[in-house]
C-alpha positions as CSV (number, residue, x, y, z in Angstrom):
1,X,103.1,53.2,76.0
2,X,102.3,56.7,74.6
3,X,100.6,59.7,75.6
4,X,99.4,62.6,73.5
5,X,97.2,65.4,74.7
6,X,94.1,66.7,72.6
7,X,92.8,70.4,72.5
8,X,90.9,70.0,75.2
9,X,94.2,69.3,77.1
10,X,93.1,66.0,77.7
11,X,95.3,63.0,78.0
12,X,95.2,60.2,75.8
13,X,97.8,57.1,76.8
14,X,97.5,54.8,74.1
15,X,99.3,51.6,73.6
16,X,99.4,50.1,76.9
17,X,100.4,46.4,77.0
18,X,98.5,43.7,79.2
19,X,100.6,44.4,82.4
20,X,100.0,48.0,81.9
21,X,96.4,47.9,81.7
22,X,96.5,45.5,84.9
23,X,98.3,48.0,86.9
24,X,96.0,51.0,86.2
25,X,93.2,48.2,86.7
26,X,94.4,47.9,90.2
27,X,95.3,51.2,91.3
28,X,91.7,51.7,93.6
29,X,92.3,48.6,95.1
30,X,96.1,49.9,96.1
31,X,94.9,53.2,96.7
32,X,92.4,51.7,99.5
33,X,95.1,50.1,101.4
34,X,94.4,49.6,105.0
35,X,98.5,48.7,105.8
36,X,99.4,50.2,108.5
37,X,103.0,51.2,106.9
38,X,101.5,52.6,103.6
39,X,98.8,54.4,106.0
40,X,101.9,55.8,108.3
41,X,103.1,57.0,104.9
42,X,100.9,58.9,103.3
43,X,99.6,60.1,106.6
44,X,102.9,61.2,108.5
45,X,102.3,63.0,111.5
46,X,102.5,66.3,111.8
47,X,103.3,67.7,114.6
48,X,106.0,66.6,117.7
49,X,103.4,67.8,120.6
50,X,100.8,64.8,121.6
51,X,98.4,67.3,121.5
52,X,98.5,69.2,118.4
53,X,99.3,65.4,116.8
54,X,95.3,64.4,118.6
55,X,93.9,66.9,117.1
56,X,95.7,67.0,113.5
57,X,94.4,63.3,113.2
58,X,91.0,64.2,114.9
59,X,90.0,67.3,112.2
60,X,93.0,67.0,109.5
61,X,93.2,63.2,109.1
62,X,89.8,62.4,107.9
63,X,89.3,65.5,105.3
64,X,92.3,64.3,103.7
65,X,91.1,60.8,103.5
66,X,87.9,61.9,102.3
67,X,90.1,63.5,99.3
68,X,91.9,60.2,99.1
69,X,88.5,58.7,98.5
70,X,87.3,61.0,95.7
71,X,90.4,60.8,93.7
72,X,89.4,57.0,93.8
73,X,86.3,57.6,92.9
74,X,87.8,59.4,89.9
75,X,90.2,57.1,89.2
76,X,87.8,54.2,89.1
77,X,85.4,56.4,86.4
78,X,87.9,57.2,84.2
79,X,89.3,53.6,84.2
80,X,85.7,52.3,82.9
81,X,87.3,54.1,79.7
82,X,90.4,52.3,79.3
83,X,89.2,50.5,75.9
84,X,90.7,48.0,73.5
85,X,92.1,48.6,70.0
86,X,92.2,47.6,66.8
87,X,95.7,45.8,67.8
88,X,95.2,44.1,71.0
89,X,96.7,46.9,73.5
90,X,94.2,49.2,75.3
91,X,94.1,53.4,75.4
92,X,93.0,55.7,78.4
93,X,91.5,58.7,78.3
94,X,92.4,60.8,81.2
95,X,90.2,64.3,81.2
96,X,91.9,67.6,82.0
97,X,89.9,68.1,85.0
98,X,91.0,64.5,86.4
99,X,95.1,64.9,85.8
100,X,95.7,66.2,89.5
101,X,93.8,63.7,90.7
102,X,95.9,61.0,89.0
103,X,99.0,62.7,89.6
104,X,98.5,62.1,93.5
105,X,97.3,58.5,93.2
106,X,100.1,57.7,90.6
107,X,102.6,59.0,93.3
108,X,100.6,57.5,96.2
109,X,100.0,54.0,94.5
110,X,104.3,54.0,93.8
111,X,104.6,54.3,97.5
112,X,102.2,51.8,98.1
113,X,103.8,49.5,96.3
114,X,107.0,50.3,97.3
115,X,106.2,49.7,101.4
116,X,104.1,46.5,101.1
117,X,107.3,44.8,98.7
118,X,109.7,45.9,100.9
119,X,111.8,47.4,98.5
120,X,114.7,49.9,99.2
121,X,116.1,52.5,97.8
122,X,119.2,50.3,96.6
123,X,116.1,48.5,94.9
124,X,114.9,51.5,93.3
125,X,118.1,52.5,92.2
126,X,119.5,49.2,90.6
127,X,118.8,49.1,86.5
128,X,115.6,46.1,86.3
129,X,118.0,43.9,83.9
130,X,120.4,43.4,87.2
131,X,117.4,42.7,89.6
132,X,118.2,39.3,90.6
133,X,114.9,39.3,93.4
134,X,112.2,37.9,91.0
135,X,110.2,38.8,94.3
136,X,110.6,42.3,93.7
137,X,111.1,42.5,90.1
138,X,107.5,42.5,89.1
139,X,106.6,45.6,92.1
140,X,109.8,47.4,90.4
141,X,108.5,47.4,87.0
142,X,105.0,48.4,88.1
143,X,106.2,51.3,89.6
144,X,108.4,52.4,86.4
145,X,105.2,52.0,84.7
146,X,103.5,54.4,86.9
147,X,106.4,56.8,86.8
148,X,106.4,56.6,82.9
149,X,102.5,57.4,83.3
150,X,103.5,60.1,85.5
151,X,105.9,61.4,83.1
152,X,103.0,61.4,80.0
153,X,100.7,63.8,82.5
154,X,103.2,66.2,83.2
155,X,104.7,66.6,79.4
């Protein structure tokens, strides 16, 4: 998998392979996860007092899920783009204006991934050719995929 950026300063990842495109495929539906664990993750709380903590979930809580949910939304339209080529693999265009966006969900969907396979950081840290755990092979080398994907926004 590739990445190039055109003039506009848009992203183009070309060359993604079946598992690839499956993963960006179901980043919404991972992104939307109601799991209490991945929720308690990417919505720590904030403060020690009770009552600063009611009202940082009353008024904070729900205006960052409503960000959540339009960086899905963007996700999900720039996904109807990912297109086949000549050769088989499939190419995504990811606009300028979208990369923040998928930089969060790319980080958030790792975590996701990471809590509901209940991998560790031993997990994260062993090289994939040593994973023995076919369980958690397969969530490892979705989330090296995201990280490379990661990588091809930043550069």
């Amino acid at each position: 998998m590739d990445g190039a950026r055109d003039e506009k300063g848009d992203v183009w990842i070309e060359d993604i392979d079946p598992l690839s495109a499956d993963t960006l495929r179901r980043m919404p539906e991972w992104l939307e996860c109601k799991d209490p664990a991945v929720r308690d993750r990417l919505l720590p709380p904030a403060y020690e007092d009770p009552e600063n903590e009611k009202q940082w979930r009353r008024y904070g809580v729900p205006e960052l899920e409503h960000l959540f949910a339009s960086r899905v939304a963007i996700i999900r339209k720039d996904l109807a783009s990912l297109e086949a080529t000549a050769d088989g693999s499939r190419r995504l265009r990811i606009p300028r204006a979208h990369q923040t966006a998928w930089l969060s969900s790319l980080n958030a969907v790792r975590h996701t991934l990471f809590i509901l396979n209940r991998l560790t950081d031993a997990d994260m840290a062993a090289p994939l050719g040593e994973m023995r755990d076919l369980a958690k092979l397969e969530p490892l080398i979705r989330i090296n995929l995201l990280a490379h994907i990661q990588q091809l926004l930043i550069t």
